[in-house]
C-alpha positions as CSV (number, residue, x, y, z in Angstrom):
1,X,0.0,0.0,0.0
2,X,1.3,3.0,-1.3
3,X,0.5,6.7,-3.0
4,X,2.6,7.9,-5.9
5,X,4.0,11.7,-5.6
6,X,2.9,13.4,-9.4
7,X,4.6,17.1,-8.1
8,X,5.8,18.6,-4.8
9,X,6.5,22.1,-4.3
10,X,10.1,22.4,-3.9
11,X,9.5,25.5,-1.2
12,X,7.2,23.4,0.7
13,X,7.7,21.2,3.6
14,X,8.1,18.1,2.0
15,X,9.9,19.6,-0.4
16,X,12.7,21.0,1.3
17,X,12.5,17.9,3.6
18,X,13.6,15.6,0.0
19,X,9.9,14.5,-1.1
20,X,10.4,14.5,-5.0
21,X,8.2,13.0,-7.9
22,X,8.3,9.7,-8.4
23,X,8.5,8.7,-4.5
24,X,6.3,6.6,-3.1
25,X,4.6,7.1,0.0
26,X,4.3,4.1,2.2
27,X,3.3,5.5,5.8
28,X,3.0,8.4,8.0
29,X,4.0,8.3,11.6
30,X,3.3,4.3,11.5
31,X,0.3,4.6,9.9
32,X,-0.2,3.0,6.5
33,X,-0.7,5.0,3.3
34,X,-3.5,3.5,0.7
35,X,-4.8,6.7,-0.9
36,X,-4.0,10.4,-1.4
37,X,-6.8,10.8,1.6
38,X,-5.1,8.9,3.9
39,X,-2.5,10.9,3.9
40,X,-4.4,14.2,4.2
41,X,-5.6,12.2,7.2
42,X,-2.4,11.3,8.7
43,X,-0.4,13.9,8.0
44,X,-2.1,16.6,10.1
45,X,0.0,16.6,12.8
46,X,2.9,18.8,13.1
47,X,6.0,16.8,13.4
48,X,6.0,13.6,10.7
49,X,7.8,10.7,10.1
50,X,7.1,9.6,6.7
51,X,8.5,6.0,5.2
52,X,8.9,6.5,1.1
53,X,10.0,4.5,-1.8
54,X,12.7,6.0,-4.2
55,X,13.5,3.5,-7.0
56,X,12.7,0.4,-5.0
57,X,14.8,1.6,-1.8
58,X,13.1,2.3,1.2
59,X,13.8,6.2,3.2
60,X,12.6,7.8,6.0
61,X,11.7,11.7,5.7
62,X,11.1,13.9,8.5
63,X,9.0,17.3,8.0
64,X,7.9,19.6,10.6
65,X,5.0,21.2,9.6
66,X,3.6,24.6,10.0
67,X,-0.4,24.9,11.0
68,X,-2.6,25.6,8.1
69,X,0.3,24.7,5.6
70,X,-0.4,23.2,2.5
71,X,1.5,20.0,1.9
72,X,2.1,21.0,-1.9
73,X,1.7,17.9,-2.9
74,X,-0.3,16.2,-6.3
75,X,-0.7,12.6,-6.1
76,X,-1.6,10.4,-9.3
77,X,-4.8,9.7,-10.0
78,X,-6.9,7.3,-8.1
79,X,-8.5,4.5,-9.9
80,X,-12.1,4.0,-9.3
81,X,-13.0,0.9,-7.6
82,X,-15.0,-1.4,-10.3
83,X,-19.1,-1.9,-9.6
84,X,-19.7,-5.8,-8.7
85,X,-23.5,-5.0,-8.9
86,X,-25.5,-6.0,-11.6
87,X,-28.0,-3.3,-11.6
88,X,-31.3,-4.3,-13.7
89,X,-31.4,-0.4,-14.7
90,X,-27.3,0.3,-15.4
91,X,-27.3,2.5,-18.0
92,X,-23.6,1.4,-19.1
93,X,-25.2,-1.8,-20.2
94,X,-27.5,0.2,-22.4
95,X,-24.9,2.1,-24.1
96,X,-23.7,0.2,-27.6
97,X,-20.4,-0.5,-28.8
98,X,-17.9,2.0,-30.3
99,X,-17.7,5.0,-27.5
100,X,-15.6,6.5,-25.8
101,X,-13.7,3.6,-23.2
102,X,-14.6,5.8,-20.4
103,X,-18.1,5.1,-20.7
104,X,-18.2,1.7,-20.1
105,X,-16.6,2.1,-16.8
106,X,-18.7,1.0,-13.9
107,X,-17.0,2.6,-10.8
108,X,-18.4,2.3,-7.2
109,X,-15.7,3.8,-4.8
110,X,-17.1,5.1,-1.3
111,X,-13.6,7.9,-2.0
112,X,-14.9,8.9,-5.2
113,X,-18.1,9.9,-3.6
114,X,-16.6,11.8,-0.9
115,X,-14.0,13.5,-3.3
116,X,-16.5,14.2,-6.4
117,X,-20.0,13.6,-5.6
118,X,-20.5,10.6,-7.5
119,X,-23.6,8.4,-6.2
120,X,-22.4,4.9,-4.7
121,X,-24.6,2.4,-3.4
122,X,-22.2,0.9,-0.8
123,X,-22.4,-2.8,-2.0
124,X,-18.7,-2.6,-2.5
125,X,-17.2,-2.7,0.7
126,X,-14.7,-4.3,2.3
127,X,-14.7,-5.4,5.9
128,X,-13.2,-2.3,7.9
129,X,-14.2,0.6,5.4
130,X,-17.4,1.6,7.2
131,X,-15.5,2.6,9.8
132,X,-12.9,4.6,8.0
133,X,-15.3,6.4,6.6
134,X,-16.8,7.3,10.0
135,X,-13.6,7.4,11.9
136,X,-11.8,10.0,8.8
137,X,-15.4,11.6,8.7
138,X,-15.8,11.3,4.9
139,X,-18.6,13.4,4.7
140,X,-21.1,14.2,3.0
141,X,-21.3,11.1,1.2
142,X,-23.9,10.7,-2.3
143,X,-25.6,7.2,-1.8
144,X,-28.0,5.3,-4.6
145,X,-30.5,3.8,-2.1
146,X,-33.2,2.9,-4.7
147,X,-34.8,1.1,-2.2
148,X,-34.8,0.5,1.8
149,X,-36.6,-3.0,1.3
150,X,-33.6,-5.4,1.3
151,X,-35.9,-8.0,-0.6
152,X,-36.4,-5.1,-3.3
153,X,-33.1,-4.0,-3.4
154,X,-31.2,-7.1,-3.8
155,X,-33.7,-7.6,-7.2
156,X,-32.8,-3.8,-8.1
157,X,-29.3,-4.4,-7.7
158,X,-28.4,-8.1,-8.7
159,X,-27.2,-8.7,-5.1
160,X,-26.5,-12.1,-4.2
161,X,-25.5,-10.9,-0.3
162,X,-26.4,-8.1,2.3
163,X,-29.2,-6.2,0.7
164,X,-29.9,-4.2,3.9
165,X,-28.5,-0.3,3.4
166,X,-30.7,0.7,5.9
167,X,-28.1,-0.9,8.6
168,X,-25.4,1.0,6.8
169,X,-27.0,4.5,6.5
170,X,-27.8,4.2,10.2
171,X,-24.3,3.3,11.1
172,X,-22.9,6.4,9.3
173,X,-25.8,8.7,10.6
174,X,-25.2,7.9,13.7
175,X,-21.5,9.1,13.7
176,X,-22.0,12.6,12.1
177,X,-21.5,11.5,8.2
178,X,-23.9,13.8,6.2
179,X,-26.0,11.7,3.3
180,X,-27.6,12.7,-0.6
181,X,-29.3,10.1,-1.6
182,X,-31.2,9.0,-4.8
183,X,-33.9,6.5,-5.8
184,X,-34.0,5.9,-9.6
185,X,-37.9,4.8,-9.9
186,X,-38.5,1.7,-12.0
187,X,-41.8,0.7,-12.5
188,X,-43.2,-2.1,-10.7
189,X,-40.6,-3.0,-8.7
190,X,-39.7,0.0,-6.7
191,X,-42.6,2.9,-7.0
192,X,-46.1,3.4,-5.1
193,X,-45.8,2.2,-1.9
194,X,-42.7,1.1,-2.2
195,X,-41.3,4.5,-3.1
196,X,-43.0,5.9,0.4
197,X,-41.4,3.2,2.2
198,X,-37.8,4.1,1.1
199,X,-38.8,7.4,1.6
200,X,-40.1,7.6,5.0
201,X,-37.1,5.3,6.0
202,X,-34.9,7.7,5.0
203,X,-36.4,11.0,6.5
204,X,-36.1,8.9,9.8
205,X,-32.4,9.3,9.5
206,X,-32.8,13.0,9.8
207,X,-30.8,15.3,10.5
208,X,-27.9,13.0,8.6
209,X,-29.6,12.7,5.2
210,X,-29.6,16.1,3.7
211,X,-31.4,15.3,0.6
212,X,-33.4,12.4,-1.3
213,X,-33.2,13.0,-5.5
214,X,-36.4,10.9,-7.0
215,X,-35.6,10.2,-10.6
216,X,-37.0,8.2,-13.4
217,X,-35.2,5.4,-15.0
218,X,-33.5,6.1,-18.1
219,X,-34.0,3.6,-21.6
220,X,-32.1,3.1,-24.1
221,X,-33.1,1.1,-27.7
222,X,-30.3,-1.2,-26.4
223,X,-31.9,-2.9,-24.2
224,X,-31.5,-6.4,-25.7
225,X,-31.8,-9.0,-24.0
226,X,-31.7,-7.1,-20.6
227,X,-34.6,-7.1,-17.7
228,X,-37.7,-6.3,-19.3
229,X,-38.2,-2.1,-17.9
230,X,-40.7,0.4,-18.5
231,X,-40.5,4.2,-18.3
232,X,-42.5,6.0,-15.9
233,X,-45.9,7.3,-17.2
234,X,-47.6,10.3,-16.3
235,X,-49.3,8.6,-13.4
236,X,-46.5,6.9,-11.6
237,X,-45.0,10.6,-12.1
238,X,-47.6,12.5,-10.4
239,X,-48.0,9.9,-7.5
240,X,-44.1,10.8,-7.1
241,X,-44.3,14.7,-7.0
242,X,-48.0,14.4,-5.2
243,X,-46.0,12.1,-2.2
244,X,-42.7,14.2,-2.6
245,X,-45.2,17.5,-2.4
246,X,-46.8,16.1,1.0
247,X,-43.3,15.0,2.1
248,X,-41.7,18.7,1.8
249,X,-44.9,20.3,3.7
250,X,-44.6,17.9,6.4
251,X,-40.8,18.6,6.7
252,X,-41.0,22.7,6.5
253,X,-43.8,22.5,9.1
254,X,-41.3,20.5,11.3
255,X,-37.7,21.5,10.4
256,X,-38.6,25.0,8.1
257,X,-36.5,22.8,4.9
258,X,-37.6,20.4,2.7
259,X,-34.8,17.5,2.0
260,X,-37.3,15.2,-0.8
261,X,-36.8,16.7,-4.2
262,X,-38.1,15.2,-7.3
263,X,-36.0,15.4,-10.9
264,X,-37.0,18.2,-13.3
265,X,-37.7,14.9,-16.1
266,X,-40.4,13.8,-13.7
267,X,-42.2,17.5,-14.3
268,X,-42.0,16.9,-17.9
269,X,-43.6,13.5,-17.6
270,X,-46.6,14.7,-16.1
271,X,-46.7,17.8,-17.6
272,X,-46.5,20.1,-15.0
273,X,-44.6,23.5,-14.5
274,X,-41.4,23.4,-12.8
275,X,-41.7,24.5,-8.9
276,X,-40.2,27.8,-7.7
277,X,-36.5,28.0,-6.2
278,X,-38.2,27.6,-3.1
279,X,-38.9,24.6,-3.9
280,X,-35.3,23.1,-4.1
281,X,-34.0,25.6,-1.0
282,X,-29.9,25.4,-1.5
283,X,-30.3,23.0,-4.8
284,X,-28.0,20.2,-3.0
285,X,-29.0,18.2,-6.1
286,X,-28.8,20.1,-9.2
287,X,-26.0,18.2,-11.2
288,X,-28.6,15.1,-10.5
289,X,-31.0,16.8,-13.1
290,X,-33.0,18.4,-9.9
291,X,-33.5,21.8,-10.0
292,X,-31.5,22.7,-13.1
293,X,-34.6,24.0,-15.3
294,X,-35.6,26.6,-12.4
295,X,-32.2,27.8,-11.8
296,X,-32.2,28.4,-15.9
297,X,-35.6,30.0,-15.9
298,X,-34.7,32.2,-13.2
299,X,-31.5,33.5,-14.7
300,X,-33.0,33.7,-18.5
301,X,-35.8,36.1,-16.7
302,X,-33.0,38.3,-14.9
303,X,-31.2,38.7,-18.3
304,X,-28.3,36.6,-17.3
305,X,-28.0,35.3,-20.8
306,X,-28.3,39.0,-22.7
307,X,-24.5,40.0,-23.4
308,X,-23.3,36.8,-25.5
309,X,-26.6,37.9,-27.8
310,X,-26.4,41.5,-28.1
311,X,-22.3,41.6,-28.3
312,X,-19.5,40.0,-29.2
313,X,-21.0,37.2,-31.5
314,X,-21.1,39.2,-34.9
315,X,-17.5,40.6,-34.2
316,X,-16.3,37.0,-34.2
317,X,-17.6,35.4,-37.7
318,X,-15.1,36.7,-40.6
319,X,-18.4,36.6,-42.9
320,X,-21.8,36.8,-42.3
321,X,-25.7,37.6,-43.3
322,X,-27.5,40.0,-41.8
323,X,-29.2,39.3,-39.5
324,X,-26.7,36.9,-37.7
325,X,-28.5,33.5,-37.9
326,X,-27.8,31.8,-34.7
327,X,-29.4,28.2,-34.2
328,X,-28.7,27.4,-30.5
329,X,-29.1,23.4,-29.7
330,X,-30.7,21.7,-27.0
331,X,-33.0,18.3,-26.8
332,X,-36.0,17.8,-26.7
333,X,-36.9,17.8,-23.1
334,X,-35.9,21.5,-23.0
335,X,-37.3,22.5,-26.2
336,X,-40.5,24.3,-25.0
337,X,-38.8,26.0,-21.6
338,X,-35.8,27.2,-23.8
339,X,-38.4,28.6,-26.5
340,X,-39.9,30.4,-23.3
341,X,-36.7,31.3,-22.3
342,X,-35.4,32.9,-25.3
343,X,-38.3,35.4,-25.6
344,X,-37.2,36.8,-22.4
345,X,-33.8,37.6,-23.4
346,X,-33.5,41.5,-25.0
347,X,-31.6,40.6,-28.5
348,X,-29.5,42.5,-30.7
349,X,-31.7,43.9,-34.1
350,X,-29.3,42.1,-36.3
351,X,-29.2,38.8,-34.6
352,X,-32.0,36.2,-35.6
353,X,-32.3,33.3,-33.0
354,X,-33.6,29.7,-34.1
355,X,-34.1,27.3,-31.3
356,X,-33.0,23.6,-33.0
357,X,-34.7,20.4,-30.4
358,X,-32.3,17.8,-31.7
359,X,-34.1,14.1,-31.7
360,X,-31.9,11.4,-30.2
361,X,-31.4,8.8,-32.8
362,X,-28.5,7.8,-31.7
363,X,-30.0,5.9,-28.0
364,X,-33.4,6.2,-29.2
365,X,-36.6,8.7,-28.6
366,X,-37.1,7.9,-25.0
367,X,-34.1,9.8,-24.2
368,X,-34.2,13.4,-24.0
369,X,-31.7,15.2,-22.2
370,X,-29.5,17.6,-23.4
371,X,-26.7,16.0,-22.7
372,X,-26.8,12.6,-24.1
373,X,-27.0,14.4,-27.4
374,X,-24.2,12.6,-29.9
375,X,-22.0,14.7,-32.4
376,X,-23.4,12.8,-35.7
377,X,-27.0,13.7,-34.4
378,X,-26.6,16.9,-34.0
379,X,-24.3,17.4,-37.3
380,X,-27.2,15.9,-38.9
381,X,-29.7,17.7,-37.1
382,X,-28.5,20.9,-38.0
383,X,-27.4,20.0,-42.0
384,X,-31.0,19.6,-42.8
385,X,-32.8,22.6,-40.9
386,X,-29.9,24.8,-42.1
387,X,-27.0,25.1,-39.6
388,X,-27.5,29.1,-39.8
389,X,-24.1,31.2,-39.6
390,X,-22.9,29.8,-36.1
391,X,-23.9,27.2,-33.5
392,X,-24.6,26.5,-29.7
393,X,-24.5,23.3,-28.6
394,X,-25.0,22.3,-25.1
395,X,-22.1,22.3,-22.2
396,X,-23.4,18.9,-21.0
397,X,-23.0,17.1,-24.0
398,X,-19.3,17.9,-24.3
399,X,-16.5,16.6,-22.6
400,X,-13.8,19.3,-20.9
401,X,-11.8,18.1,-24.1
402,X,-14.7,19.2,-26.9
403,X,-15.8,15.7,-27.6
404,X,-19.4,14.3,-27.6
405,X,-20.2,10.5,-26.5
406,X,-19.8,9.3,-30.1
407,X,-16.3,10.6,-29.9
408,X,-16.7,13.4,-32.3
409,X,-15.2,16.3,-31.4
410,X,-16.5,19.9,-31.5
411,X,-14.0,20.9,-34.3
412,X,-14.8,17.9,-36.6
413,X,-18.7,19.1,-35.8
414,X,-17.6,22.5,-37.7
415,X,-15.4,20.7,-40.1
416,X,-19.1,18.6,-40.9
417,X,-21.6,21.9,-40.3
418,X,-18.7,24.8,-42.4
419,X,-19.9,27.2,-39.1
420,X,-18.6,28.3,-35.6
421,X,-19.6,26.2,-32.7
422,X,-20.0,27.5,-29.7
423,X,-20.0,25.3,-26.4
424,X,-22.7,27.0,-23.9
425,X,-22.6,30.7,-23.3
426,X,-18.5,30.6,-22.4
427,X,-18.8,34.1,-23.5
428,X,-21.1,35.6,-21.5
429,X,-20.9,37.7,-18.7
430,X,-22.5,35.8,-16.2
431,X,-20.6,33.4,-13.7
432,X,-23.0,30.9,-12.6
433,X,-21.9,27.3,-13.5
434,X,-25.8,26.5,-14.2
435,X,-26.1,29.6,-16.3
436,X,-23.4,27.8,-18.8
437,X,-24.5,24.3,-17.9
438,X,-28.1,23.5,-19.6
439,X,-27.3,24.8,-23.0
């Protein structure tokens, strides 16, 4: 057990004390070293005594460090854990061949959660880590619950063993570690009464759970051969928002917060309006789909969005009609709320606006979302409507590196389209993540 050094400060403590890159960290004042946060953990104290590797030979390093320093240290990357569930609803095994490798990684690493926010169900692990995670106070962790019924969740999850994550959640609460959780919604198995069950299990572990996400399955056309699922219909999603509804009333009475907030897809299924901001208080789920069409609506109605429209754009095309024809991309679950949106945003006289819904061939209608859009749909998509004299496509259907899921990149898009694209509104004057996020 071990942690590689990537870079060290040379002016830092470890450092000046001989840490270099390349050197292996084995322990810190006896204790052993498996990950970059045990040795945030460990290495707390003033005085150290750290045992390294340097080409195979073992040293011993002694730092004295100053309270409130920063170690100045970047480790290599962690490598997720791998999933050992066999969830009936995985959206990897919906996904077909020919992506991008990193897609078809199922991680499930208790760390990753704590470090990033990823959603882990716990089924991975090993005898000891429950109480790491309580004893380093890893908290707030992001947990897939799905379901509170062991019976139910074993058949959710394709568990063979301890089904019972009630046990687990209780353990953790009890010991300070703050909980998001999520229940995925499938149809017959977990919804109705079910879906009040896990719910009112889980608002018993107040004040430790923080927030419950309720979201619907998502489908692919690839479902071959995998457990027979349905999507949720407009009735199984108002029963959801009715019983989330009377769970937020009953908790604001009690506590003055709501923590049971159901997904902005689940509004669109039964065709209802998204709630006010009040509605999702500090928005503790919003990069789970929760919350993200208010916080949009909201800023579209302040003019957050104006500037990139009325500036700047024209300037940047060497040629171009007038007006400007922008076509700004988005799917198809957005498609009305965007058209509403873009009505309240002042535009420039010379800059004509068309609002392109791209349909998902690629994984098929049921999917929606923004940002499961693929390159080759939306080159196509915007070939035959006219691709206009620049493009918009939305932030979370690119990568940090300007590719899609189909691998296609954003510059082969305008290679395929002869026009600009533009990822988001990177140009724009406001700040907010989510005002850049949805588009």
């Amino acid at each position: 057990m071990a942690v590689t050094v990537k870079r060290v400060e040379k002016e830092s403590a470890f450092g000046k004390a001989g840490l270099v890159p390349g050197s292996r960290i084995c322990s810190v004042n006896g204790n052993a070293i498996r990950d970059p946060i045990d040795f945030n953990y460990f290495s707390s104290e003033e005085k150290l005594a750290i045992e390294v590797e340097e080409d195979g030979r073992p040293n011993l390093i002694h730092v004295t460090r100053r309270e409130g320093e920063s170690p100045g240290i970047t480790f290599q990357e962690m490598r997720p854990r791998a999933c050992r569930s066999k969830c009936i609803f995985c959206f990897i095994d919906q996904l077909p061949h020919g992506l991008r490798k990193s897609l078809y990684i199922k991680d499930e690493d208790y760390r990753f959660s704590f470090l990033h926010g990823n959603f882990v169900t716990l089924a991975n692990l090993r005898s000891g880590e429950l109480e790491r995670i309580a004893n380093q106070h890893l908290s707030p962790l992001y947990v897939s619950v799905h379901s509170t019924n062991p019976d139910v969740r074993r058949k959710l999850l394709g568990l063979t063993g301890d089904a019972d994550i009630m046990q687990k959640l209780l353990f953790l609460a009890e010991r300070g570690i703050k909980l998001h959780c999520q229940v995925v919604i499938c149809p017959g198995i977990n919804d109705g009464s079910e879906l009040e069950r896990t719910i009112d299990d889980l608002i018993g572990l107040s004040p430790s759970i923080q927030s419950i996400g309720i979201v619907p399955v998502g489908i692919t056309r690839f479902r071959k051969g995998l457990y027979p699922l349905a999507m949720v219909n407009k009735e199984g999603a108002l029963h959801a928002l009715d019983f989330a509804a009377s769970c937020g009333a009953r908790l604001r009475k009690l506590h003055g917060k709501n923590i049971v907030y159901a997904a902005d897809e689940l509004f669109h299924i039964a065709k209802k309006e998204a709630p006010a901001a009040s509605y999702y208080d500090d928005f503790p789920q919003i990069e789970n789909g929760i919350g993200l069409e208010r916080r949009f609506i909201d800023l579209a109605s302040q003019n957050h969005f104006g500037l990139p429209l009325k500036q700047g754009l024209a300037r940047r095309l060497p040629t171009r009609t007038k007006p400007l024809r922008l076509t700004i991309v988005t799917g198809k679950l957005m498609s009305n709320t965007m058209k509403r949106c873009l009505e309240l945003i002042p535009l420039q006289e010379d800059v004509k606006v068309n609002l392109l819904p791209v349909e998902n061939n690629f994984f098929g209608s049921t999917v929606t979302v923004a940002g499961l859009l693929t390159g080759k749909d939306i080159a196509e998509s915007l070939l035959s409507s006219g691709p206009g004299d620049m493009a918009m496509v939305p932030r979370t259907a690119v990568t940090s590196r300007g590719q899609f899921l189909d691998g296609m990149t954003v510059r082969e898009l305008e290679k395929k389209t002869v026009i600009p694209i533009r990822v988001g509104f990177e140009h724009g004057k406001c700040k907010d993540s989510y005002c850049r996020h949805y588009w």
